[in-house]
PDB file of N, CA, C and O in Angstrom:
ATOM      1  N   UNK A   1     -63.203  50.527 -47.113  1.00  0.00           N
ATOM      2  CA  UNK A   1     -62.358  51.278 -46.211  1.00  0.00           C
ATOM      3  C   UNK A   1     -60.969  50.679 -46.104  1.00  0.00           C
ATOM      4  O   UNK A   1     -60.100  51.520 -45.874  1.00  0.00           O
ATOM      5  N   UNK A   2     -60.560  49.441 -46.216  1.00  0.00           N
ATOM      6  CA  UNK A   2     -59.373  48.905 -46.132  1.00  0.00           C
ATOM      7  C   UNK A   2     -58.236  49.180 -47.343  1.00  0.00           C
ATOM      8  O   UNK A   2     -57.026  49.400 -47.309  1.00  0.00           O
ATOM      9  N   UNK A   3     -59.288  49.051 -48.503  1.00  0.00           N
ATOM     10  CA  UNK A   3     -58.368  49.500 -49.361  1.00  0.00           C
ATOM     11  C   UNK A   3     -58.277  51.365 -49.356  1.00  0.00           C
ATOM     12  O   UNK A   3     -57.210  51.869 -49.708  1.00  0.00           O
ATOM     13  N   UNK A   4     -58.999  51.929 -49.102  1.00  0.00           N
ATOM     14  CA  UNK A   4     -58.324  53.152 -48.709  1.00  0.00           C
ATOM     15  C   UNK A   4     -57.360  52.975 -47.850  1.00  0.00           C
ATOM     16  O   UNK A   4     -56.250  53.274 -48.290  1.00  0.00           O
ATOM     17  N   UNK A   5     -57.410  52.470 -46.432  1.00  0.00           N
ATOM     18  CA  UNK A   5     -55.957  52.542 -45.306  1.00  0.00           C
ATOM     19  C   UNK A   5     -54.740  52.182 -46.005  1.00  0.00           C
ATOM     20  O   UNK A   5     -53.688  52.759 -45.728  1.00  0.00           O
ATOM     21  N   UNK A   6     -54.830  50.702 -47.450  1.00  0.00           N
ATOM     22  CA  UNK A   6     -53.929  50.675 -47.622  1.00  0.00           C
ATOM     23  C   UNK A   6     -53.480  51.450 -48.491  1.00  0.00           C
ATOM     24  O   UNK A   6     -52.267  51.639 -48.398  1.00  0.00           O
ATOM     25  N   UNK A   7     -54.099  52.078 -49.469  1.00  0.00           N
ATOM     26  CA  UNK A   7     -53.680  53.667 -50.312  1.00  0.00           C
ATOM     27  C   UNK A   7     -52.647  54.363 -49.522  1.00  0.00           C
ATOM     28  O   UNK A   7     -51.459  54.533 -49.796  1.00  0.00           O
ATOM     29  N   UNK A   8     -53.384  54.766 -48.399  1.00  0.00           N
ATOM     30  CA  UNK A   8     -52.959  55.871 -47.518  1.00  0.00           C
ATOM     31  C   UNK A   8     -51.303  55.342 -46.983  1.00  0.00           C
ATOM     32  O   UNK A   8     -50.228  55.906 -47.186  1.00  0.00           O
ATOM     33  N   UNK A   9     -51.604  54.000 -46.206  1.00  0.00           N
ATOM     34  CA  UNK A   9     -50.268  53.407 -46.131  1.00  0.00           C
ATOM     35  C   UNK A   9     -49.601  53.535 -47.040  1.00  0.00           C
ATOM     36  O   UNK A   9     -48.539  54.000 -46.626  1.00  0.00           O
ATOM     37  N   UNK A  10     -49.538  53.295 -48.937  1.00  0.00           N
ATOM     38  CA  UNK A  10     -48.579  53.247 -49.639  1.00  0.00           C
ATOM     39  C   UNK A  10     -48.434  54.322 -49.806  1.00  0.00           C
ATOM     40  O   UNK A  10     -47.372  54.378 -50.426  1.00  0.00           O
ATOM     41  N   UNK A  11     -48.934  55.672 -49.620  1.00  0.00           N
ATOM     42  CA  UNK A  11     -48.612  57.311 -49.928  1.00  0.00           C
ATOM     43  C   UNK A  11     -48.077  57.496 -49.210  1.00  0.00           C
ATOM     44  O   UNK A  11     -47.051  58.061 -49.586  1.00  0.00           O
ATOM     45  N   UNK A  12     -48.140  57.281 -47.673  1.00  0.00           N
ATOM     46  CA  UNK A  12     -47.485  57.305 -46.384  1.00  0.00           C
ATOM     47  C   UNK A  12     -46.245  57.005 -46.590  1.00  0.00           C
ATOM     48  O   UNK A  12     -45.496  57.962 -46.786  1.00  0.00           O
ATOM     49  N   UNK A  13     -45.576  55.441 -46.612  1.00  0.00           N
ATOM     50  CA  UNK A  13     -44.530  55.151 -47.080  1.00  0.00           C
ATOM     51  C   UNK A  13     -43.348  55.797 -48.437  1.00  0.00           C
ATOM     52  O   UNK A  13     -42.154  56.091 -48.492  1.00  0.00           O
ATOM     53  N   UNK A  14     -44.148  55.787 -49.086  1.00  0.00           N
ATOM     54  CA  UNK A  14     -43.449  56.284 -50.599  1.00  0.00           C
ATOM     55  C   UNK A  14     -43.165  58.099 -49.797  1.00  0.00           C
ATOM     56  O   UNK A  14     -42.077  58.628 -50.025  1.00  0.00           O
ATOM     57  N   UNK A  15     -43.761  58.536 -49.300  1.00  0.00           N
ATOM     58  CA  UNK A  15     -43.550  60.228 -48.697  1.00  0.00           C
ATOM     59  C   UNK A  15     -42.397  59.470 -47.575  1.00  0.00           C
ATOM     60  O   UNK A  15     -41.268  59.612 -48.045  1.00  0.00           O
ATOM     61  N   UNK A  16     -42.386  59.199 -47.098  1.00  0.00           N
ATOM     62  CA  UNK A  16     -41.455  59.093 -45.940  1.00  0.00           C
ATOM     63  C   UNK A  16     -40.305  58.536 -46.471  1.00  0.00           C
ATOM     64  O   UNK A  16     -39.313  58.979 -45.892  1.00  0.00           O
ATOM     65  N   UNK A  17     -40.070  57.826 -47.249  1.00  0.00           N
ATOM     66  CA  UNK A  17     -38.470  57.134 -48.131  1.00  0.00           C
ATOM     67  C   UNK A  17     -38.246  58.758 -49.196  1.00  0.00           C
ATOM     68  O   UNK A  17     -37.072  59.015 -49.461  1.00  0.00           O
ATOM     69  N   UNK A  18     -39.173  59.612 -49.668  1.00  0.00           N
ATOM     70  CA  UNK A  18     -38.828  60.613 -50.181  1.00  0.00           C
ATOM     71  C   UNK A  18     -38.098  61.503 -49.236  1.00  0.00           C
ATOM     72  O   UNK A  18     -36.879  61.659 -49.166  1.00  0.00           O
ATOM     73  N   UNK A  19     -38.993  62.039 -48.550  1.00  0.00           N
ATOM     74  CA  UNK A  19     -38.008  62.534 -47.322  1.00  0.00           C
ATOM     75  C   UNK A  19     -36.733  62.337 -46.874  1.00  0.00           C
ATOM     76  O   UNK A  19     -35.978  63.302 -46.761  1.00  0.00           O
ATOM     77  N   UNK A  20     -36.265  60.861 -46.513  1.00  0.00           N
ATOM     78  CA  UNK A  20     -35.399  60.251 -46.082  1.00  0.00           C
ATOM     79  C   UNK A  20     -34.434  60.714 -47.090  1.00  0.00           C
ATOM     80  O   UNK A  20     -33.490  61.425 -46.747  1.00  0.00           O
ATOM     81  N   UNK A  21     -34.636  60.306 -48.490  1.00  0.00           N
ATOM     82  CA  UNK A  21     -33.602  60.207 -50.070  1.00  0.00           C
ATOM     83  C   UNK A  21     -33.565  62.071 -49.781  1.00  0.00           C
ATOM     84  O   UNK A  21     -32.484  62.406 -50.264  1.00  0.00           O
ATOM     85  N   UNK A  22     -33.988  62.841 -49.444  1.00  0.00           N
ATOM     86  CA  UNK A  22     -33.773  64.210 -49.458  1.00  0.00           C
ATOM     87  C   UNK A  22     -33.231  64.566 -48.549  1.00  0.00           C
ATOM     88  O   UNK A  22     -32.538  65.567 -48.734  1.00  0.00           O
ATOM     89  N   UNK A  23     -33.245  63.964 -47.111  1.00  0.00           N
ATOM     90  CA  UNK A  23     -32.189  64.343 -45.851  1.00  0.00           C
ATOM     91  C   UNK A  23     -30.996  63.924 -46.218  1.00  0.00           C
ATOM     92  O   UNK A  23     -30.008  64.585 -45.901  1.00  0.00           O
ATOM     93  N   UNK A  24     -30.883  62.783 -46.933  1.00  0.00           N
ATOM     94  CA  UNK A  24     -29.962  62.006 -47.500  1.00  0.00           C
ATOM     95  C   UNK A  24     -28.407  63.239 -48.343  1.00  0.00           C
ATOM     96  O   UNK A  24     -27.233  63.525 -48.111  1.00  0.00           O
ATOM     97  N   UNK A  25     -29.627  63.599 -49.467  1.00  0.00           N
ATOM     98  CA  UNK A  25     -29.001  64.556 -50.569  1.00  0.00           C
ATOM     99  C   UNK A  25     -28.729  65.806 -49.925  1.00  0.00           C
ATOM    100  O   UNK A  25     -27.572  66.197 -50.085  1.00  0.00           O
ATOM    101  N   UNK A  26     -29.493  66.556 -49.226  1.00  0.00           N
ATOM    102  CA  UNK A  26     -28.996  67.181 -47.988  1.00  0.00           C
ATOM    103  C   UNK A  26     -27.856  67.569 -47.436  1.00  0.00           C
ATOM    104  O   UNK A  26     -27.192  68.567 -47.715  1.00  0.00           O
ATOM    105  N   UNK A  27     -27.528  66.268 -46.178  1.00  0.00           N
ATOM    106  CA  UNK A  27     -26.454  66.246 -45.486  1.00  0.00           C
ATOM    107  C   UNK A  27     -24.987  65.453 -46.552  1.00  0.00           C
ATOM    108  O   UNK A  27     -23.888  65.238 -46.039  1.00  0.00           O
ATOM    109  N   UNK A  28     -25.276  65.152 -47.918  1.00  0.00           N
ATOM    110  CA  UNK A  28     -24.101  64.801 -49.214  1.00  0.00           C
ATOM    111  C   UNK A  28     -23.669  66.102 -49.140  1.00  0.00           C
ATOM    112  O   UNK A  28     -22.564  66.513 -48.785  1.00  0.00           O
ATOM    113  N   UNK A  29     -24.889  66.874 -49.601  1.00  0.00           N
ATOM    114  CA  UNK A  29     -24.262  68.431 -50.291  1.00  0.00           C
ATOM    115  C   UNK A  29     -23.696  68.809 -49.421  1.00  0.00           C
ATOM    116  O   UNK A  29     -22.507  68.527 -49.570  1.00  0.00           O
ATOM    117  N   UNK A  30     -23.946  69.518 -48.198  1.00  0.00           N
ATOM    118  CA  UNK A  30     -23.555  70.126 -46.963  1.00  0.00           C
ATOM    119  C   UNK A  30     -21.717  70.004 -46.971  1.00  0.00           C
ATOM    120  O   UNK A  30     -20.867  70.892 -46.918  1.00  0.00           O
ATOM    121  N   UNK A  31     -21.584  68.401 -47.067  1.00  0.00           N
ATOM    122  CA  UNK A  31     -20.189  67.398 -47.021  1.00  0.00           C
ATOM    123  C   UNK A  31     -19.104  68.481 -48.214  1.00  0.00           C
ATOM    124  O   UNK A  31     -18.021  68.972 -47.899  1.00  0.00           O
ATOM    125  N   UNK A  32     -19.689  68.600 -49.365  1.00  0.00           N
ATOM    126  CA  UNK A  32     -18.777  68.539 -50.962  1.00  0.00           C
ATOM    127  C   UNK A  32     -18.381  69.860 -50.899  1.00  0.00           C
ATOM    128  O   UNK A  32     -19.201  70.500 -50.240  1.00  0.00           O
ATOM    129  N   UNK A  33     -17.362  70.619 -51.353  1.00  0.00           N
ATOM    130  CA  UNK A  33     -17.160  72.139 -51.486  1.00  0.00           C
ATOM    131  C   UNK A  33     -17.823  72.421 -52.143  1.00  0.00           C
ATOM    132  O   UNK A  33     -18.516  71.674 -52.834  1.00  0.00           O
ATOM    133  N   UNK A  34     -17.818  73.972 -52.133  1.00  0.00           N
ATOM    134  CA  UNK A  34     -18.792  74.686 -53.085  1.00  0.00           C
ATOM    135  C   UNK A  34     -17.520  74.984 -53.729  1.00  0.00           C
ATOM    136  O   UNK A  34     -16.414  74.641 -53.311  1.00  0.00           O
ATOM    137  N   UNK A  35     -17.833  75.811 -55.035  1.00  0.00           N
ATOM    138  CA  UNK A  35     -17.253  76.234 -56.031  1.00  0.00           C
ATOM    139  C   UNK A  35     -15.982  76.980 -55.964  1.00  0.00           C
ATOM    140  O   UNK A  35     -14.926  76.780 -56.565  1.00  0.00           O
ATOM    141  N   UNK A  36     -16.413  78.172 -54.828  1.00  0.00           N
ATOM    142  CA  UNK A  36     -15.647  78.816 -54.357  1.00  0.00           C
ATOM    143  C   UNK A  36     -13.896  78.420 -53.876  1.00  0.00           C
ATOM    144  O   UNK A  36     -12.715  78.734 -54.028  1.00  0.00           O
ATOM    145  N   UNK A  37     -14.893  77.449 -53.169  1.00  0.00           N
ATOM    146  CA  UNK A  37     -13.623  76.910 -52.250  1.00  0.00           C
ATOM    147  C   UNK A  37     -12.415  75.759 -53.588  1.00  0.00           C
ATOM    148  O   UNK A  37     -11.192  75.629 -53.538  1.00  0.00           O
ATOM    149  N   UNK A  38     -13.060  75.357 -54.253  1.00  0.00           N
ATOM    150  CA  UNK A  38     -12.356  74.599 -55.088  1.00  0.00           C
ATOM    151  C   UNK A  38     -11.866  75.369 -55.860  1.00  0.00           C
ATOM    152  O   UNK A  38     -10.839  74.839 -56.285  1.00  0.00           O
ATOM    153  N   UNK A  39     -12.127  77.158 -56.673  1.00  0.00           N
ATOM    154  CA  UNK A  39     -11.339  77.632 -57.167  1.00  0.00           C
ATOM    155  C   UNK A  39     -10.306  78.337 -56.493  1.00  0.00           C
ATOM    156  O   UNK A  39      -9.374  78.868 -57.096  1.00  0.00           O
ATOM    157  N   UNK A  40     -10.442  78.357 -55.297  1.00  0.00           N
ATOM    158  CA  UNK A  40      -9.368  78.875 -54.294  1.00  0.00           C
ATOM    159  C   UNK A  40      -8.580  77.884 -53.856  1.00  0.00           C
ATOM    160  O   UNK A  40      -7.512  78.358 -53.469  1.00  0.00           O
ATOM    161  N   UNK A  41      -8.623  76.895 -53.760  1.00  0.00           N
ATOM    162  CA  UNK A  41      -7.745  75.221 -53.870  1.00  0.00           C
ATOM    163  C   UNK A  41      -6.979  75.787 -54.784  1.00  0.00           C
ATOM    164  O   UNK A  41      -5.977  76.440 -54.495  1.00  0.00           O
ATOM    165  N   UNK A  42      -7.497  75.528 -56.266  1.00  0.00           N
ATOM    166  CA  UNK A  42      -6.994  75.737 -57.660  1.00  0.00           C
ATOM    167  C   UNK A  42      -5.643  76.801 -57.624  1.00  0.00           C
ATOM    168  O   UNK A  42      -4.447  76.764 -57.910  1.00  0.00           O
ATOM    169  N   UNK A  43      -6.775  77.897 -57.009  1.00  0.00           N
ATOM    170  CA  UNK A  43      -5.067  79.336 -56.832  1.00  0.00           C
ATOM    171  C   UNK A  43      -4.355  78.870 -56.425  1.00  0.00           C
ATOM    172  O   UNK A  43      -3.433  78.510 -57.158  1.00  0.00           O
ATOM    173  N   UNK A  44      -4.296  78.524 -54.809  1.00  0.00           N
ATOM    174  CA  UNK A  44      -2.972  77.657 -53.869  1.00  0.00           C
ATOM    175  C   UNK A  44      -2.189  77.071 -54.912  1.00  0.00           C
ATOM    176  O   UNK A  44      -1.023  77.367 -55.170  1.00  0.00           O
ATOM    177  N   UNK A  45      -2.902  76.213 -55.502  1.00  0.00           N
ATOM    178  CA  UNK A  45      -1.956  75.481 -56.181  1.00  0.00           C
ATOM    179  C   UNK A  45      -1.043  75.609 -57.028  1.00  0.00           C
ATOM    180  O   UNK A  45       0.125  75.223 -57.060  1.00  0.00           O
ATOM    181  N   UNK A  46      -2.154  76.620 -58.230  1.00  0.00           N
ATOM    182  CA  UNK A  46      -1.353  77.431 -59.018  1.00  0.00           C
ATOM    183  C   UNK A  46      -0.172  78.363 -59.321  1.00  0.00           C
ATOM    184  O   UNK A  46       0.455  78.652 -60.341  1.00  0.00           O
ATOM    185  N   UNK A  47      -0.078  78.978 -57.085  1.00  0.00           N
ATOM    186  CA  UNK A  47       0.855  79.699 -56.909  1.00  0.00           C
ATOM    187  C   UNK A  47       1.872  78.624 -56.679  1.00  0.00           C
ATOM    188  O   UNK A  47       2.974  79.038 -57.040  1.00  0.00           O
ATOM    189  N   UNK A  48       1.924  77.396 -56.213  1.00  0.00           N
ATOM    190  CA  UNK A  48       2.841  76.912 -55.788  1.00  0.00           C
ATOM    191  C   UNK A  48       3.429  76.392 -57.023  1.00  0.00           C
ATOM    192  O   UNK A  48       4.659  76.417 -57.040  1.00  0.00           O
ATOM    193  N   UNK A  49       2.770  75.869 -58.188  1.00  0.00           N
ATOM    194  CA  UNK A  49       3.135  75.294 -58.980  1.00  0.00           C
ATOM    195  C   UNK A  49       2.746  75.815 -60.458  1.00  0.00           C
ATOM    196  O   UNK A  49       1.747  75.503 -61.106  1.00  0.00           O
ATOM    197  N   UNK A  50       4.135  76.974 -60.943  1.00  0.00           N
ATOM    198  CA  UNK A  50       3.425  78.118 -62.017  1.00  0.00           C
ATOM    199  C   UNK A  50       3.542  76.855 -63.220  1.00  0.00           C
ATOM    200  O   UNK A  50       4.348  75.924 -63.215  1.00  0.00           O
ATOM    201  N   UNK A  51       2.402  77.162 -64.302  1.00  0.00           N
ATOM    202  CA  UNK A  51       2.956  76.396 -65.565  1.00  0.00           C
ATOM    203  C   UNK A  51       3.835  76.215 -66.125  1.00  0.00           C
ATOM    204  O   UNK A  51       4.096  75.047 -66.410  1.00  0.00           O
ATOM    205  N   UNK A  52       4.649  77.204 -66.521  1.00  0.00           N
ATOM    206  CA  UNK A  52       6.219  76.316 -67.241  1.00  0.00           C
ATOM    207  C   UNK A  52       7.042  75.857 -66.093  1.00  0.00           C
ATOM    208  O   UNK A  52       7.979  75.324 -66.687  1.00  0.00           O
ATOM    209  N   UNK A  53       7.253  75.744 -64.993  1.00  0.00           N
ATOM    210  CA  UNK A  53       8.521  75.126 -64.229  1.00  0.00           C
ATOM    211  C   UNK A  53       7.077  73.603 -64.364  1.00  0.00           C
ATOM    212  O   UNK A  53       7.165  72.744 -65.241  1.00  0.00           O
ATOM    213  N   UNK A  54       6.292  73.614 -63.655  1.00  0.00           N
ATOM    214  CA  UNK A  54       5.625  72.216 -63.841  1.00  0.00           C
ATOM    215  C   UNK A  54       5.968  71.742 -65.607  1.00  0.00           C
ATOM    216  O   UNK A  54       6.144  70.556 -65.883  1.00  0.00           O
ATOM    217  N   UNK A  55       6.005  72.431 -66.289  1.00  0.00           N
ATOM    218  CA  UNK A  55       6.074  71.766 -67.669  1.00  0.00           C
ATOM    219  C   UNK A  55       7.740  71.472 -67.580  1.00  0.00           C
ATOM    220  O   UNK A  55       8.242  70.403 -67.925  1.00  0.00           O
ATOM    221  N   UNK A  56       8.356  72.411 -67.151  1.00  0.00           N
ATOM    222  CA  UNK A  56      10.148  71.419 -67.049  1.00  0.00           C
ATOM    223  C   UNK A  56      10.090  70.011 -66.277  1.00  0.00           C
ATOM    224  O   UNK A  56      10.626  68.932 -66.534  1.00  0.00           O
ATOM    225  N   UNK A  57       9.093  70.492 -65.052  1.00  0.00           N
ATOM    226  CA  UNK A  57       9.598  69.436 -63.824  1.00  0.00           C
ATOM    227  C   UNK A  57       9.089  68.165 -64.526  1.00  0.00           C
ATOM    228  O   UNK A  57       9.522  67.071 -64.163  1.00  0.00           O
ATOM    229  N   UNK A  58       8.175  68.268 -65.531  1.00  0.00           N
ATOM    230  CA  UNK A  58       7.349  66.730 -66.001  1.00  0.00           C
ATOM    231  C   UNK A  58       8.523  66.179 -67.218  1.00  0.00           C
ATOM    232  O   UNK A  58       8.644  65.087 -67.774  1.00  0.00           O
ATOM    233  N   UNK A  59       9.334  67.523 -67.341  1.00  0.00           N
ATOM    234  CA  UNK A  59      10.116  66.702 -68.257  1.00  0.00           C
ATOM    235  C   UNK A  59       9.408  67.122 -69.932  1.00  0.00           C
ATOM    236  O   UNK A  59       9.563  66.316 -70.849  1.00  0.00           O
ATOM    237  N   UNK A  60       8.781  68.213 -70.122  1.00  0.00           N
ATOM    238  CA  UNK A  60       7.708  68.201 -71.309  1.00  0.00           C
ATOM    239  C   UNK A  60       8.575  69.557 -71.897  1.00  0.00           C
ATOM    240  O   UNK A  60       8.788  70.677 -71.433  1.00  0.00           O
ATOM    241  N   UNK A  61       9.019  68.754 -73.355  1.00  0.00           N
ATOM    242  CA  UNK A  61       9.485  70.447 -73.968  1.00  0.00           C
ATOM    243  C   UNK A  61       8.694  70.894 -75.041  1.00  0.00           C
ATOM    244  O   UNK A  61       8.759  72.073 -75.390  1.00  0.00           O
ATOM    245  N   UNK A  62       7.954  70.091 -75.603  1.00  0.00           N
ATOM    246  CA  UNK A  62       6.912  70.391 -77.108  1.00  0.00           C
ATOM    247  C   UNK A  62       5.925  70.047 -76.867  1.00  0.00           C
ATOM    248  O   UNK A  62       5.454  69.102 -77.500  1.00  0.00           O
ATOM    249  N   UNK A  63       5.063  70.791 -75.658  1.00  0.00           N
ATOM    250  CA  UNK A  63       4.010  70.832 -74.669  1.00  0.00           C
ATOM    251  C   UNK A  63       2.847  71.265 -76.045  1.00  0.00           C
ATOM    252  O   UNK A  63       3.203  71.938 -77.013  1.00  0.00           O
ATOM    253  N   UNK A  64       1.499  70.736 -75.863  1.00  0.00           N
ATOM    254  CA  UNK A  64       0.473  71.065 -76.947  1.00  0.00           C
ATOM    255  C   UNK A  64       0.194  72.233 -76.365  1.00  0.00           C
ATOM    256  O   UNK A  64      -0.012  72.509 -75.183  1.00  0.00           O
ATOM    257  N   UNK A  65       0.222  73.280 -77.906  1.00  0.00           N
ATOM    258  CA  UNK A  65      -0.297  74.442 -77.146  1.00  0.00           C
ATOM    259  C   UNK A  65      -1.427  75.254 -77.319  1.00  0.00           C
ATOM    260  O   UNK A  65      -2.217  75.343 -78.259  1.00  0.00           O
ATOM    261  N   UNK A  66      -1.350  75.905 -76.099  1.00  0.00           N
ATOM    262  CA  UNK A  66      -2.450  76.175 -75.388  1.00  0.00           C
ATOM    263  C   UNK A  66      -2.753  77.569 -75.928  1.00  0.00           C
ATOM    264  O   UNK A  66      -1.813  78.097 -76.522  1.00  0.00           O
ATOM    265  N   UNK A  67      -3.956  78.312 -75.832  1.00  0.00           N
ATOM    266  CA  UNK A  67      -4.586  79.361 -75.841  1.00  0.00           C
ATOM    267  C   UNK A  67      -3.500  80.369 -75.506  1.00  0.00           C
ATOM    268  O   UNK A  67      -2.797  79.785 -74.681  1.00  0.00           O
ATOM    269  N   UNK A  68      -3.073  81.399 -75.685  1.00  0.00           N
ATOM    270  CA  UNK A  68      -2.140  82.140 -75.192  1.00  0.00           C
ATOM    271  C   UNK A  68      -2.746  83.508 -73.899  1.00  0.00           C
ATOM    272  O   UNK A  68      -2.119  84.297 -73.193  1.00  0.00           O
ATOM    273  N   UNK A  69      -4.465  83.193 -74.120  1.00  0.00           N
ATOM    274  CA  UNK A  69      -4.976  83.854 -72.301  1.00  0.00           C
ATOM    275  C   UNK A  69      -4.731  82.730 -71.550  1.00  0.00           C
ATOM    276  O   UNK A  69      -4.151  83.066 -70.517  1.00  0.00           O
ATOM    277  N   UNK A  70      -4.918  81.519 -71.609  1.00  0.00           N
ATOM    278  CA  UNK A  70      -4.922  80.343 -70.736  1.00  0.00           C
ATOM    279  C   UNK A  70      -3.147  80.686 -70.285  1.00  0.00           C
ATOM    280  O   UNK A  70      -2.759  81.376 -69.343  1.00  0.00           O
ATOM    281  N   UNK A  71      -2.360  79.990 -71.245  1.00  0.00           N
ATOM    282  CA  UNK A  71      -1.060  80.243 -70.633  1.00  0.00           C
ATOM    283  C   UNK A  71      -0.582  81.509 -69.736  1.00  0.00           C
ATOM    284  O   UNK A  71       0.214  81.427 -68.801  1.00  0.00           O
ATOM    285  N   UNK A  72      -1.264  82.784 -70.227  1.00  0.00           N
ATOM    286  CA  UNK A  72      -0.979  83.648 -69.503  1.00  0.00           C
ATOM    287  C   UNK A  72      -1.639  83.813 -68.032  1.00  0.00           C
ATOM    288  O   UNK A  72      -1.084  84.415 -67.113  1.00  0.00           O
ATOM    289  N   UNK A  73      -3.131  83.079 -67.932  1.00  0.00           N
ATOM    290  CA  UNK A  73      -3.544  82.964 -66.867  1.00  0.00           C
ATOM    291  C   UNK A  73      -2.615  82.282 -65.759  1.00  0.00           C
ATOM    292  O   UNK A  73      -2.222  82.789 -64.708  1.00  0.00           O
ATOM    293  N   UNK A  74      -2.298  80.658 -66.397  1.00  0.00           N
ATOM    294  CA  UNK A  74      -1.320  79.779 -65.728  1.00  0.00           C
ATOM    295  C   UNK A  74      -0.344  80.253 -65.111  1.00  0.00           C
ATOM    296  O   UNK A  74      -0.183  80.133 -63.896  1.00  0.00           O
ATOM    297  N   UNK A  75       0.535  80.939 -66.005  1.00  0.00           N
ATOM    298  CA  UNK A  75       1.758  81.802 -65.524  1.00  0.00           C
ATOM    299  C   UNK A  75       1.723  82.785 -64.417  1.00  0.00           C
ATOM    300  O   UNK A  75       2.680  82.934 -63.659  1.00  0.00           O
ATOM    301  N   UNK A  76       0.545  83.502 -64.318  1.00  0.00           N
ATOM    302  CA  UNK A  76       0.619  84.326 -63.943  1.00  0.00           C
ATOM    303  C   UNK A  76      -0.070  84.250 -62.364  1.00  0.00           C
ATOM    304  O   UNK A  76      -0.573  85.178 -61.732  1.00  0.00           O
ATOM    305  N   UNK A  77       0.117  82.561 -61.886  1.00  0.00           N
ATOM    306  CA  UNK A  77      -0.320  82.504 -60.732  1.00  0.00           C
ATOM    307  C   UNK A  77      -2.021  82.681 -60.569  1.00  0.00           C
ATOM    308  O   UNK A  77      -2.432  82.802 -59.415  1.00  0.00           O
ATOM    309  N   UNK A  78      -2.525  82.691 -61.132  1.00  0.00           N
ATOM    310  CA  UNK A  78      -4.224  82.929 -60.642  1.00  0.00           C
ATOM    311  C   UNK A  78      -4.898  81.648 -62.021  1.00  0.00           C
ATOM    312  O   UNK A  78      -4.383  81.398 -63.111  1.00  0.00           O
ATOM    313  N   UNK A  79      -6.123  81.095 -61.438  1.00  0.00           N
ATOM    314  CA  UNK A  79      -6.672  79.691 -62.121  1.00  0.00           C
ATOM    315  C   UNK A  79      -7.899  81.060 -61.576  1.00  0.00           C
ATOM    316  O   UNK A  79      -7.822  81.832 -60.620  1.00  0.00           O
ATOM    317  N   UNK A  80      -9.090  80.897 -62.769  1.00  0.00           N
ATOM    318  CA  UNK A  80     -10.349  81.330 -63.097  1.00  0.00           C
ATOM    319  C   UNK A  80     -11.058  82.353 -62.238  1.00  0.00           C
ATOM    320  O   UNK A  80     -12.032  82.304 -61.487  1.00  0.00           O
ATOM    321  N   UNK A  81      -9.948  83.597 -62.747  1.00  0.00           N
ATOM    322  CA  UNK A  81     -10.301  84.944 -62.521  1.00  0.00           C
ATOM    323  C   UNK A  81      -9.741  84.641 -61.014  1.00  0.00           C
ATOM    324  O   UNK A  81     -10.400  85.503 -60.432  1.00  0.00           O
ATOM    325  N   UNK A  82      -9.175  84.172 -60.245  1.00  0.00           N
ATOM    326  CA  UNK A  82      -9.224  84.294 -59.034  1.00  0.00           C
ATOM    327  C   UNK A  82      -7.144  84.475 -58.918  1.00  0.00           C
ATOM    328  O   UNK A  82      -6.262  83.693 -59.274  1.00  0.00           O
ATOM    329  N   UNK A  83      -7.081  85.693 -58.343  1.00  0.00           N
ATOM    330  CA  UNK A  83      -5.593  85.715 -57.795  1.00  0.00           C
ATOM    331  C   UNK A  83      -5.341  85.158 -56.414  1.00  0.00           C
ATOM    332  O   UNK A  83      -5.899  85.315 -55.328  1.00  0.00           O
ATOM    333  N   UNK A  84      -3.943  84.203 -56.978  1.00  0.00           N
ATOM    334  CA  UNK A  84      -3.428  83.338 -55.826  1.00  0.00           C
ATOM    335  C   UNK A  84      -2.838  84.265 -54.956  1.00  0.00           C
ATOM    336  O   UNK A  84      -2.065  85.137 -55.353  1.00  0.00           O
ATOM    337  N   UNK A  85      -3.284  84.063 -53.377  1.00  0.00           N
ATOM    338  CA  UNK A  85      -2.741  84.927 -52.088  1.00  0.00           C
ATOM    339  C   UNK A  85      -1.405  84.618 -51.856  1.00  0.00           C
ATOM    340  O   UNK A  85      -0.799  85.157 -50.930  1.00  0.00           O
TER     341      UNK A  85
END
């Protein structure tokens, strides 16, 4: 019988630090943006800062180039399908 209690104790324990590591991961996620919100960051930004004036302001004139939907995305104020407000 003892070594059953202590079974039970180590299942006991090992379940309860699982738990814990999952309230844990939990209240992390809850904390981090979702997706959403970071591609709507992205717009803000994008409107404030269109691709070619950021490519003057860095000082960059023989910039590697890019995809010509990408650049047009850049330019055109909106980052991944999402238009900047």
């Amino acid at each position: 019988m003892s070594k059953l209690s202590d079974y039970l104790d180590n299942i006991i324990r090992a379940v309860n630090q699982h738990a814990k590591l999952l309230d844990d991961v939990s209240k992390e996620l809850s904390k981090r943006p979702l997706k959403l919100e970071t591609g709507e960051l992205f717009a803000m930004l994008s409107h404030g800062f269109p691709y070619e004036e950021a490519l003057e302001q860095m000082g960059c004139q023989n910039h590697v180039v890019r995809s010509q939907k990408l650049t047009n995305l850049l330019s055109k104020h909106s980052v991944m399908g999402l238009v900047a407000l």
